[in-house]
C-alpha positions as CSV (number, residue, x, y, z in Angstrom):
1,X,176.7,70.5,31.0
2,X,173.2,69.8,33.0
3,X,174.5,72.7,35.3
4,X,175.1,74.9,32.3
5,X,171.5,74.2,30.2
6,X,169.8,75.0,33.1
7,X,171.5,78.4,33.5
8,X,171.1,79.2,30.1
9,X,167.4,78.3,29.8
10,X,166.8,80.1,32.9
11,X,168.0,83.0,31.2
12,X,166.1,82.4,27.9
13,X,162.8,82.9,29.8
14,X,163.7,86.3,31.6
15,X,164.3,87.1,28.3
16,X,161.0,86.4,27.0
17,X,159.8,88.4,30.1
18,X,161.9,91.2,29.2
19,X,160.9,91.5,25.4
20,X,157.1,90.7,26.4
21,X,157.5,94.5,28.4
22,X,159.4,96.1,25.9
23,X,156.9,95.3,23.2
24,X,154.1,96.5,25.5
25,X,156.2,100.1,25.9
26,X,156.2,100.1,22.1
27,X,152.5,99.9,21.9
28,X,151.7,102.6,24.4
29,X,154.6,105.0,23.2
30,X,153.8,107.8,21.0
31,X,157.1,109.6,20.7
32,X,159.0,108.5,17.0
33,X,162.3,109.1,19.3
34,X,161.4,106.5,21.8
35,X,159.7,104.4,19.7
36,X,163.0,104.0,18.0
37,X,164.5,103.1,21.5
38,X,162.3,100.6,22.6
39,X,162.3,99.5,18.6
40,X,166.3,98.6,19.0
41,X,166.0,97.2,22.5
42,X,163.8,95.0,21.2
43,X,166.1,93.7,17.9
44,X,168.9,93.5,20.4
45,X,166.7,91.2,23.0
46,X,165.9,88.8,19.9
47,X,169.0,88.6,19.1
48,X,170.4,87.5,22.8
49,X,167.2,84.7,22.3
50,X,168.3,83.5,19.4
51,X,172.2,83.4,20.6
52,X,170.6,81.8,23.7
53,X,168.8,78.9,22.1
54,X,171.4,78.2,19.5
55,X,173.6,77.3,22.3
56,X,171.1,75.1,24.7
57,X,170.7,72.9,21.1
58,X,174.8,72.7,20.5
59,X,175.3,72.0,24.0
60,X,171.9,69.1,23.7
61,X,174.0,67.4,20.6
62,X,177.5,67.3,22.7
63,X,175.6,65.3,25.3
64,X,173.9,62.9,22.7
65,X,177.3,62.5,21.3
66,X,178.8,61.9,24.2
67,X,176.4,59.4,25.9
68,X,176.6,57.7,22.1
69,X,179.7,57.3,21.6
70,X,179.9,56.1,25.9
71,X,177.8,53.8,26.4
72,X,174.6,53.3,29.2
73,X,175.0,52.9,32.5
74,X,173.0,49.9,33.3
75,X,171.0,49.0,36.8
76,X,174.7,47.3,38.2
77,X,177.0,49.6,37.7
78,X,178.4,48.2,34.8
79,X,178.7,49.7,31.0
80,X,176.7,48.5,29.0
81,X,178.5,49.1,24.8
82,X,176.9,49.6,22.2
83,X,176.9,46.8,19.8
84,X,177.9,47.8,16.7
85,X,177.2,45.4,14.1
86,X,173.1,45.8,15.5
87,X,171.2,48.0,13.8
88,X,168.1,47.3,16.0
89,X,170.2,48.0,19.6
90,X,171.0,50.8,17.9
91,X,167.6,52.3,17.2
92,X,166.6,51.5,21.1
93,X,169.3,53.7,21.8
94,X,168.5,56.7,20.0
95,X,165.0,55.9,20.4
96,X,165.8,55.8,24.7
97,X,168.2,59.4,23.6
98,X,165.1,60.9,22.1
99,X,162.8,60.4,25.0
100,X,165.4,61.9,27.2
101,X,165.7,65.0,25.2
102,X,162.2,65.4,24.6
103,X,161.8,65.4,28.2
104,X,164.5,67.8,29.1
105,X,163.0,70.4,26.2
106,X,159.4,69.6,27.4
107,X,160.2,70.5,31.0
108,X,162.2,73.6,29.9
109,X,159.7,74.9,27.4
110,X,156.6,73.9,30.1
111,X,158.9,75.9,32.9
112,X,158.8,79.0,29.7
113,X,155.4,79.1,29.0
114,X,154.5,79.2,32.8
115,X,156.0,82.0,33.6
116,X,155.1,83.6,30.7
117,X,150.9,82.8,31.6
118,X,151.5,84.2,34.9
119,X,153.4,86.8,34.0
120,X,150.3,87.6,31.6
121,X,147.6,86.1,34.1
122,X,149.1,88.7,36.4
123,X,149.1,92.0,33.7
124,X,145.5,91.1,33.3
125,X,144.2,90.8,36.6
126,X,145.9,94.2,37.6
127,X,145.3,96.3,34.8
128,X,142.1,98.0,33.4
129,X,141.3,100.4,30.5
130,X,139.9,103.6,31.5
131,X,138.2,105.6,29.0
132,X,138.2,102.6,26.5
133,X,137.6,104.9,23.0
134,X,140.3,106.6,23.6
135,X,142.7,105.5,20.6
136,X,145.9,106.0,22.9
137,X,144.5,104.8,26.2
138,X,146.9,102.2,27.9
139,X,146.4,99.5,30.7
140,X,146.0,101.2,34.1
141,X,146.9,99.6,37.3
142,X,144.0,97.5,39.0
143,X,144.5,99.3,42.8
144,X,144.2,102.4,41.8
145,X,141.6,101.5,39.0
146,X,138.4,102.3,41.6
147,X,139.7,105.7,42.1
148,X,139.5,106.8,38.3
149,X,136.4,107.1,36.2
150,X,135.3,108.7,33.1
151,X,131.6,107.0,33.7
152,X,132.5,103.5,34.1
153,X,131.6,103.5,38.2
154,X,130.4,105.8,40.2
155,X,133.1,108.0,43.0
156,X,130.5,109.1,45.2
157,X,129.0,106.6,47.7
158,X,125.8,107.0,49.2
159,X,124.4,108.9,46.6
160,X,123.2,106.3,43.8
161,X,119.7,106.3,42.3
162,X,119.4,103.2,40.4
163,X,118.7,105.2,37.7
164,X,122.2,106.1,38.0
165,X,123.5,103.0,39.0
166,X,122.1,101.4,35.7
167,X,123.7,104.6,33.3
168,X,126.6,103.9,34.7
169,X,126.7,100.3,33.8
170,X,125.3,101.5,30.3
171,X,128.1,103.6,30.0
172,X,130.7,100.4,30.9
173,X,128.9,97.8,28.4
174,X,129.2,100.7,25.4
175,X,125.9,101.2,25.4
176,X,125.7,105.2,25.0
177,X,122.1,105.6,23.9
178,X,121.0,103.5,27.0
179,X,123.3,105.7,29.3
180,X,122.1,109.0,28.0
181,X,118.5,108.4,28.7
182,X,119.2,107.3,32.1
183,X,121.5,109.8,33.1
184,X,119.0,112.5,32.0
185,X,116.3,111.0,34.1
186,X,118.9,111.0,37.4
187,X,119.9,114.9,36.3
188,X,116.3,115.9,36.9
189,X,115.7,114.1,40.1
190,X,119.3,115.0,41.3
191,X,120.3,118.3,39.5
192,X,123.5,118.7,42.1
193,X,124.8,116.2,41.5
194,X,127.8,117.6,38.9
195,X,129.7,113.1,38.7
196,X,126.1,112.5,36.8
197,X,126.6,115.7,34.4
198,X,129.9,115.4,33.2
199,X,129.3,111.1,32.9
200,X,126.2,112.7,30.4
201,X,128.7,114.8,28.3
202,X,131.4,112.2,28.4
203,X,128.9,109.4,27.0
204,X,127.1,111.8,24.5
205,X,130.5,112.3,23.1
206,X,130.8,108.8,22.8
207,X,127.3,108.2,21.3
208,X,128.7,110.8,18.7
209,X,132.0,109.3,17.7
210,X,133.0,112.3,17.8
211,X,136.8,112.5,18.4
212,X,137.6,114.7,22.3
213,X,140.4,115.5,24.2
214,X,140.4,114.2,27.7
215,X,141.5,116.1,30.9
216,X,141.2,114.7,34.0
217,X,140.5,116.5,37.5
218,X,141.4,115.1,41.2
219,X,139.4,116.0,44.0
220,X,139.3,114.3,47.7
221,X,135.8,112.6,47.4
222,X,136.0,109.9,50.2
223,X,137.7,112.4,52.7
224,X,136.1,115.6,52.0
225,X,132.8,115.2,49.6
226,X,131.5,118.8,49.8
227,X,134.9,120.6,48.1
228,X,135.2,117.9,45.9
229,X,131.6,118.4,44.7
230,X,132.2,121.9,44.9
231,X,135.1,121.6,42.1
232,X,133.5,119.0,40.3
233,X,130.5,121.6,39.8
234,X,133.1,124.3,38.4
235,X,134.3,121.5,36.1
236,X,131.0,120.7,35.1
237,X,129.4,123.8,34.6
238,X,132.7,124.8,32.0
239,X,132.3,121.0,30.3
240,X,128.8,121.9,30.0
241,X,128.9,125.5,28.3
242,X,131.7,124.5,25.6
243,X,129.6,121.8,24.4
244,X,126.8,123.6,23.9
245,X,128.8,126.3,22.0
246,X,127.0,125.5,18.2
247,X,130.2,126.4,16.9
248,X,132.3,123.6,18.6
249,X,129.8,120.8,17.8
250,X,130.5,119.4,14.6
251,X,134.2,119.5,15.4
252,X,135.9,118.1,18.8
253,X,135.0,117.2,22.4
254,X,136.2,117.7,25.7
255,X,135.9,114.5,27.6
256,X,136.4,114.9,31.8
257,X,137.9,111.9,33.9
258,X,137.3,112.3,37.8
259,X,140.0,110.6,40.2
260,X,139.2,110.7,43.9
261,X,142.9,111.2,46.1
262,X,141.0,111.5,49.1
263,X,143.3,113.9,50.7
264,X,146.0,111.0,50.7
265,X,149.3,111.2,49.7
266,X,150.0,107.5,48.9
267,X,147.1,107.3,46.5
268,X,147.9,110.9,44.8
269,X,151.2,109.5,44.1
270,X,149.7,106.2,42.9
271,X,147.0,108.8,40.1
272,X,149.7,110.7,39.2
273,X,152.0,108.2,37.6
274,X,149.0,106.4,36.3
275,X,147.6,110.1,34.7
276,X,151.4,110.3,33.6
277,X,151.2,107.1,31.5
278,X,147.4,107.7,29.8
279,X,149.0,109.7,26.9
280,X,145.4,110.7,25.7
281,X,144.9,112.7,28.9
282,X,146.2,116.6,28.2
283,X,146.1,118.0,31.4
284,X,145.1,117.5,35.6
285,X,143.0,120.0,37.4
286,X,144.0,118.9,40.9
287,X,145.2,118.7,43.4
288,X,143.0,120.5,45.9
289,X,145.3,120.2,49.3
290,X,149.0,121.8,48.8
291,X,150.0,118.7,50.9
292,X,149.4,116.6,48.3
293,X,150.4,119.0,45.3
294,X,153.9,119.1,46.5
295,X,154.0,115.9,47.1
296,X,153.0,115.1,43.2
297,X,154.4,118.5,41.2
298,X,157.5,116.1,40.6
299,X,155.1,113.2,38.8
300,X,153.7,115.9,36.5
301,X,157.1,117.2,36.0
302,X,158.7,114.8,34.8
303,X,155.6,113.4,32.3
304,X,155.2,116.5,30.9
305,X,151.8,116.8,31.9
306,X,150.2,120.1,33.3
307,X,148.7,120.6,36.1
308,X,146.5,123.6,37.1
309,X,145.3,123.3,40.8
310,X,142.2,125.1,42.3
311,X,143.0,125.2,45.9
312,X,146.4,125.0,46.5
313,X,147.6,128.3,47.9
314,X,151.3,126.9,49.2
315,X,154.5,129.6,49.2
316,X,156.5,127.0,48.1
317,X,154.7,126.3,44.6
318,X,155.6,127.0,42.1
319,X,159.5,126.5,42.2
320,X,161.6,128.2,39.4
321,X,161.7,125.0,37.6
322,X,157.9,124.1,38.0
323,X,157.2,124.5,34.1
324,X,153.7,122.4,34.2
325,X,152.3,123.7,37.5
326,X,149.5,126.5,37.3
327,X,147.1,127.6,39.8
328,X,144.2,129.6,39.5
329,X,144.3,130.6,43.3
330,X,145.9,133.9,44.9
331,X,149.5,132.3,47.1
332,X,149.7,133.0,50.2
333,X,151.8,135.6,50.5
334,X,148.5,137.7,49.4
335,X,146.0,136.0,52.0
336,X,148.9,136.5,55.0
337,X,148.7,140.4,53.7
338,X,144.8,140.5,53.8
339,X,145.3,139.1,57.2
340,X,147.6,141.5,58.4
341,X,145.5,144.4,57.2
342,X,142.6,142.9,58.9
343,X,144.3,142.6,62.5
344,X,145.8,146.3,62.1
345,X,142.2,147.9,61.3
346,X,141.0,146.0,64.8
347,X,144.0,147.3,66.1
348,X,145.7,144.1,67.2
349,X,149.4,143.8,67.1
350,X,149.9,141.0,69.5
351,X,148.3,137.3,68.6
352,X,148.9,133.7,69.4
353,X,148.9,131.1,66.2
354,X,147.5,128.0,65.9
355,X,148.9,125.7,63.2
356,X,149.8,121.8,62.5
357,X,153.4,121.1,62.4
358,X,153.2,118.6,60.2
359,X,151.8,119.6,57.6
360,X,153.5,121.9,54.3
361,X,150.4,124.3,54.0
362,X,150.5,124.8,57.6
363,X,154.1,125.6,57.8
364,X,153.9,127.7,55.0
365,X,151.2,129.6,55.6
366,X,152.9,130.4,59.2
367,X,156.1,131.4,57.2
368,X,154.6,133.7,55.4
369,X,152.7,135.4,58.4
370,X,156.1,135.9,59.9
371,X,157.7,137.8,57.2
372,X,154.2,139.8,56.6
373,X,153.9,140.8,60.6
374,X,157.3,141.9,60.3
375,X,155.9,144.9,57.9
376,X,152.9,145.4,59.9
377,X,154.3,145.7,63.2
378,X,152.3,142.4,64.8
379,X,154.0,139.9,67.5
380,X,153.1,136.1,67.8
381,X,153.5,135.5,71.3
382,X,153.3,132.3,71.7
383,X,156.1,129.5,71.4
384,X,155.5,127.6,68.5
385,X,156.6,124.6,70.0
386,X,154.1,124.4,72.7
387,X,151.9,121.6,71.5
388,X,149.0,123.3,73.4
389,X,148.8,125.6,70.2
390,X,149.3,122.2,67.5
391,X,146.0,121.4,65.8
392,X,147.7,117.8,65.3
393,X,148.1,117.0,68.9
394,X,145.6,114.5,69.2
395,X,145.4,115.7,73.2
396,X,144.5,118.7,72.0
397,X,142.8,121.1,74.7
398,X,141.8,124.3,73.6
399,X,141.3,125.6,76.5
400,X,145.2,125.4,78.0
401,X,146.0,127.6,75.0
402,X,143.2,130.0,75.5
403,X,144.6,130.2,79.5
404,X,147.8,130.8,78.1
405,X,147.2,133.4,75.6
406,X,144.9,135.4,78.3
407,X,148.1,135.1,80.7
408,X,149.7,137.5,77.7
409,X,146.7,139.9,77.1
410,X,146.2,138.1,73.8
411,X,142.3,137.9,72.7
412,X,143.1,137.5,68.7
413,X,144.5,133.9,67.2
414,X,145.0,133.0,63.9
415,X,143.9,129.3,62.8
416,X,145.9,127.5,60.2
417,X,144.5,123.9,59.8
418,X,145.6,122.0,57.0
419,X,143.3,121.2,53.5
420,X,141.9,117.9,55.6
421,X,145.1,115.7,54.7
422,X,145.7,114.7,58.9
423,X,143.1,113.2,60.9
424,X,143.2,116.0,63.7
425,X,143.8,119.6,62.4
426,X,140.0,120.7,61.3
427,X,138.8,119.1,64.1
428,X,141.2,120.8,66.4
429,X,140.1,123.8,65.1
430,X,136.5,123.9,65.1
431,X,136.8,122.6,68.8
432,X,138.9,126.1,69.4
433,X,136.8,128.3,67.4
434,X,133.7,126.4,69.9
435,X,135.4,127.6,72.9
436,X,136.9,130.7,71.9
437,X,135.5,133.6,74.4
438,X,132.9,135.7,72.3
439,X,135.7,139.1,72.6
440,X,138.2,136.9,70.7
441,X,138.8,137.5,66.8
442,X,139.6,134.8,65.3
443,X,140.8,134.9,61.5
444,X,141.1,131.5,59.8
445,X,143.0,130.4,57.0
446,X,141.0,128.9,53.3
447,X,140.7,125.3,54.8
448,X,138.1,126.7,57.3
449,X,136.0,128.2,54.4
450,X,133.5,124.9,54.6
451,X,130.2,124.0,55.2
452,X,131.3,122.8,58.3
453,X,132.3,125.7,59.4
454,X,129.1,126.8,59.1
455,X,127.3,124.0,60.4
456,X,129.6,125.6,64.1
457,X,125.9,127.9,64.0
458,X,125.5,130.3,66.6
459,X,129.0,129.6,68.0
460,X,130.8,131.6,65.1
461,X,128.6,134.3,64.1
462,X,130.5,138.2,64.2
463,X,133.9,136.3,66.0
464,X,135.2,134.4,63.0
465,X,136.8,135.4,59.6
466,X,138.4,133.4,56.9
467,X,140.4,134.0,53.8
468,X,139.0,133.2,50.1
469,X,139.5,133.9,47.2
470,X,136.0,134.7,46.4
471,X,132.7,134.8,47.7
472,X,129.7,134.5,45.6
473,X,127.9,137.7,46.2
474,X,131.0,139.7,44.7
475,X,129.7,138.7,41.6
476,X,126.5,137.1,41.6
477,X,125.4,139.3,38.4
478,X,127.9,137.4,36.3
479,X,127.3,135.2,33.7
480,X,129.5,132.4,35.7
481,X,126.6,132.7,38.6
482,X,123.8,132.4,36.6
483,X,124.4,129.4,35.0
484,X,125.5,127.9,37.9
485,X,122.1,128.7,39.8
486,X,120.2,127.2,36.5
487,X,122.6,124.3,36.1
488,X,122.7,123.4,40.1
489,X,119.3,124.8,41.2
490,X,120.1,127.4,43.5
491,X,122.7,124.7,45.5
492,X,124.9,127.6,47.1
493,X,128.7,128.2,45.4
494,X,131.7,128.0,47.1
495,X,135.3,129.4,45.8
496,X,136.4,126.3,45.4
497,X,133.4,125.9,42.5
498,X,135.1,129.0,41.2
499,X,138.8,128.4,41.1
500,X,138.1,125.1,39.5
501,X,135.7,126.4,36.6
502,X,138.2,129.1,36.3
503,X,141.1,125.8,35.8
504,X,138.7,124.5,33.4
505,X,138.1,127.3,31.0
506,X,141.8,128.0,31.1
507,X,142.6,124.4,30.3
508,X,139.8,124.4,27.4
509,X,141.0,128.2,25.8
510,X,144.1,127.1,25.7
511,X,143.6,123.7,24.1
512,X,141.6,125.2,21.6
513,X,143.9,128.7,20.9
514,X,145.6,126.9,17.4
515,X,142.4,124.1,16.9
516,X,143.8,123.5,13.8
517,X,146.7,121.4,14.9
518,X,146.4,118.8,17.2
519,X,147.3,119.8,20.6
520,X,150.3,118.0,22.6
521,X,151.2,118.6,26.3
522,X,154.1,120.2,25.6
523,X,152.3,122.8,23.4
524,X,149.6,123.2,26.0
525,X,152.0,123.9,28.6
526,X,153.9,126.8,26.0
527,X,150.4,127.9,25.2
528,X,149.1,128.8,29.5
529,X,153.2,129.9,29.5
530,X,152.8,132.5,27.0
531,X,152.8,136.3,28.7
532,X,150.1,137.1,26.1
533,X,148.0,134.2,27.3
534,X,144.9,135.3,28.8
535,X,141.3,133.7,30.0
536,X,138.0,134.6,30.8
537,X,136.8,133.0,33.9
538,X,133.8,133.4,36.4
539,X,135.1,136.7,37.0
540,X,134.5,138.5,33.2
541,X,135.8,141.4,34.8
542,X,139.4,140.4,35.7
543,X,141.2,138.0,33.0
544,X,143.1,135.0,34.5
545,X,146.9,135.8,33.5
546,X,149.7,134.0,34.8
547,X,153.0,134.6,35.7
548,X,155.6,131.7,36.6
549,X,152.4,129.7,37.4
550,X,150.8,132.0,39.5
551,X,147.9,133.7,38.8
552,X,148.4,137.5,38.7
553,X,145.4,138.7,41.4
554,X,146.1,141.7,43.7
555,X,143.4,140.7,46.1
556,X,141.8,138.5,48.5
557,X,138.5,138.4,49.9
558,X,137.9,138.1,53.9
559,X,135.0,136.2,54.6
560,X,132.6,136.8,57.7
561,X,129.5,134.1,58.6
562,X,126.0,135.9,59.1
563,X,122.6,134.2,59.8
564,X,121.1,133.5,56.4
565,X,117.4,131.9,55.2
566,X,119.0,131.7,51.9
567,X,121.6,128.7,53.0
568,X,120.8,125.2,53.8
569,X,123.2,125.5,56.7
570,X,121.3,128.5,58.2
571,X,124.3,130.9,58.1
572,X,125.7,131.9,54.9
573,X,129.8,133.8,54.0
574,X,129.2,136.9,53.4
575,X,132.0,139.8,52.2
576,X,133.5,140.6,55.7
577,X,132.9,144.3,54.9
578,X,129.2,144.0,54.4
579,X,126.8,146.1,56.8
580,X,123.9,145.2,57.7
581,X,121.9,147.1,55.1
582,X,124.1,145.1,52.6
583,X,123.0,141.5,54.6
584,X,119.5,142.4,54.2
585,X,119.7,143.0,50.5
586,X,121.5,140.1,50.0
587,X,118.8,138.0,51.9
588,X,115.8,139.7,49.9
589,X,117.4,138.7,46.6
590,X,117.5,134.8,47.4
591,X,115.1,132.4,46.1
């Protein structure tokens, strides 16, 4: 019967355990249909608990009888009975039988209660609130916690003023006044800086009590800082203009939480189920790499939670069933056809490719080549599974290729690195580019549309163009440009700026298309689905539509790198059909 208590107590506390989680689901769920799930799993649980410990008390009372009615085994062996015509033997006894039993349901309840601490000790030193006003807000999990912020720490190291530094802290403690005046001060001595701008808007919300939806937006801080400020800034500057509408004020907010995947695809995994669970937050601009989009879209699937990405350009996304993925770039079945056209205008029908292997964008980007060449009449000579031409051979020498491809007559390659998600691919590539002879075109894919491509100087001026889905002196009369240069001082914008404001302000005109009733993330995603849904974005001149996810844009914009006094790199992008007339125009007009 020992045997059997100790089973059955053993039990008891993984049931405790169990109803401890389903109780915590109940808090956090917001759905009436699985609240009523977890509600019944939680009688039936009770119910086995109470069943339980009704039968560790009858089985206690058998043993008491037993070892009554038996007898005590004394020191020798022998029995010793009961006498039964002494009341006061027979009050040591049940006195010695009480001790017994006290113990036994001590040690049982002590071994109950300590896994239940540790089971609690452990929930609370892994899990953190983020966003902590937010009404539905649930426990986060502690790894990923320093990844996530909607003001609470800072993402980007290195960059700290202790102005900053103390708003931030300001903004943890609840102290909103205190956060604003601080972040203010850091604004004007850092006015790039777009973390310090959206942590302003998302604390003077809070000041406010005013009530806000929350979306959040995922950039690769730690592994490549100057897209992800690059977004951030297209996030901010749309943040920024909608709460300064008058008309918006007195009513709701939009609160912005920043998570940093840098370019991994463990820890995008790891924010996408934790964005998943946060029922507050709406909607995720992100990912920027296709890598790690594909690896997520599943995630975001399956919580119902949109996702509109800036800078993933993958032929594999959407897929038929993708009903929360949106992007506000051009696929790349329309940058492999501005390619194409590009390398029949030079008259070039023979090239060699460079690409990683290993990586989805890569592959796809190539796939797409192949079927657009077909049309165009333009060979890849070289085998594709000569590791002199793979950017993620870590051996890589650019110079066996370029002997190779001059053994074939070929002087034109095509560069696909990946979005920065593999260690070698960029760096492979700017290492060909570097030794490239000058009578080589090169045409790179968006990956290569960085400042450190430009930061290459001399060695890439007239021999180098890359695809993008924008360049900022296409429309640098717009409304979108001029904030930008007032909100970021001049600080030069990139596409990636773009495509994320235009995310943004598709995220916001959506949300607030029926402001009268409360918006859900299954009505968002019916909303950005609608074939009458339409947005106005940087571009006022073309509206964003969508279409199965993908943004309906005919073209894409080849990119060429000129000289420039008007970039802090000392060579700017420039529209690859500009002449130099055009160039000098563009470099009078700069401040």
């Amino acid at each position: 019967m020992d045997d059997q208590i100790k089973v059955l107590k053993e039990q008891l506390a993984k049931d405790f355990l169990l109803l401890n989680d389903l109780e915590n689901n109940l808090r956090c769920e917001n759905d009436p249909g699985q609240r009523l799930k977890w509600t019944d799993n939680i009688t039936r649980i009770k119910e086995e608990i109470k069943k339980r410990q009704n039968e560790i008390q009858k089985i206690e009372r058998e043993i008491r009888s037993q070892e009554t009615n038996s007898g005590i085994t004394v020191g020798n062996g022998n029995i010793l009975e009961p006498p039964t015509n002494s009341k006061r033997h027979q009050n040591l006894i049940r006195r010695h039988f009480k001790k017994i039993i006290i113990f036994i349901g001590s040690m049982g309840i002590g071994l109950l209660l300590t896994i239940l601490i540790w089971k609690l000790t452990l929930n609370s030193s892994n899990t953190i609130t983020i966003c902590p006003n937010s009404k539905e807000n649930s426990n986060i999990n502690f790894s990923i916690v320093k990844s996530l912020s909607c003001g609470e720490n800072s993402l980007i190291s290195g960059s700290i003023l202790n102005d900053k530094s103390k708003g931030i802290e300001a903004y943890k403690n609840n102290d909103y006044p205190t956060a604003i005046k601080l972040l203010e001060i850091v604004r004007r001595k850092e006015p790039n800086d777009p973390e310090t701008l959206i942590y302003l808007n998302n604390a003077r919300i809070e000041r406010d009590k005013k009530p806000a939806y929350t979306i959040a937006v995922v950039v690769p801080i730690n592994n490549n800082l100057y897209t992800s400020l690059q977004i951030l800034r297209g996030v901010a500057q749309a943040q920024e203009q909608f709460l300064s509408k008058e008309e918006y004020q007195p009513q709701i907010g939009l609160k912005v939480l920043i998570a940093d995947d840098a370019n991994d695809v463990n820890r995008a995994r790891e924010i996408a189920k934790t964005l998943v669970q946060q029922k507050h937050i709406l909607a995720v601009i992100g990912h920027y790499a296709s890598d790690l989009t594909l690896q997520t879209r599943d995630i975001y699937e399956k919580g119902k939670l949109v996702s509109v990405s800036p800078g993933s350009t993958s032929a594999e996304l959407p897929r038929p069933k993708d009903d929360f993925f949106f992007r506000t770039i051009p696929s790349l079945k329309i940058n492999t056809i501005s390619v194409a056209r590009y390398l029949e205008n030079k008259n070039i029908h023979e090239i060699a490719v460079f690409y990683n292997p290993s990586s989805d964008f890569s592959k796809s980007f190539l796939n797409e080549l192949n079927n657009t060449f077909t049309a165009y009449h333009i060979d890849i000579i070289n085998n594709l599974q000569d590791r002199d031409f793979s950017l993620s051979n870590p051996f890589f020498k650019p110079r066996n290729a370029i002997k190779k491809a001059n053994a074939r007559g070929v002087k034109a390659f095509v560069i696909i690195p990946d979005g920065g998600t593999t260690n070698y691919s960029l760096r492979n590539a700017f290492k060909l580019i570097k030794a490239s002879p000058n009578d080589f075109v090169m045409v790179g894919a968006n990956p290569l549309f960085t400042d450190e491509t430009l930061l290459l100087g001399e060695d890439i001026v007239t021999r180098l163009v890359v695809t993008t889905p924008w360049i900022q002196t296409t429309v640098s009369q717009s409304n979108f440009a001029k904030k930008a240069e007032e909100l970021w001082q001049g600080r030069e914008i990139s596409p990636w700026a773009v495509t994320a404001y235009d995310a943004a302000e598709v995220l916001i005109q959506a949300l607030f298309i029926n402001i009268k009733d409360k918006p859900t993330r299954l009505n968002l995603r019916d909303n950005l689905a609608d074939p009458r849904f339409e947005a106005k974005g940087a571009d006022e001149t073309n509206l964003i539509k969508f279409e199965n996810g993908n943004r309906k844009k005919e073209k894409v914009e080849l990119a060429k790198i000129v000289k420039s006094k008007c970039s802090e790199f000392g060579y700017s992008f420039v529209p690859e059909e500009y002449q130099e007339e055009q160039i000098k125009q563009l470099e009078s007009s700069c401040h």
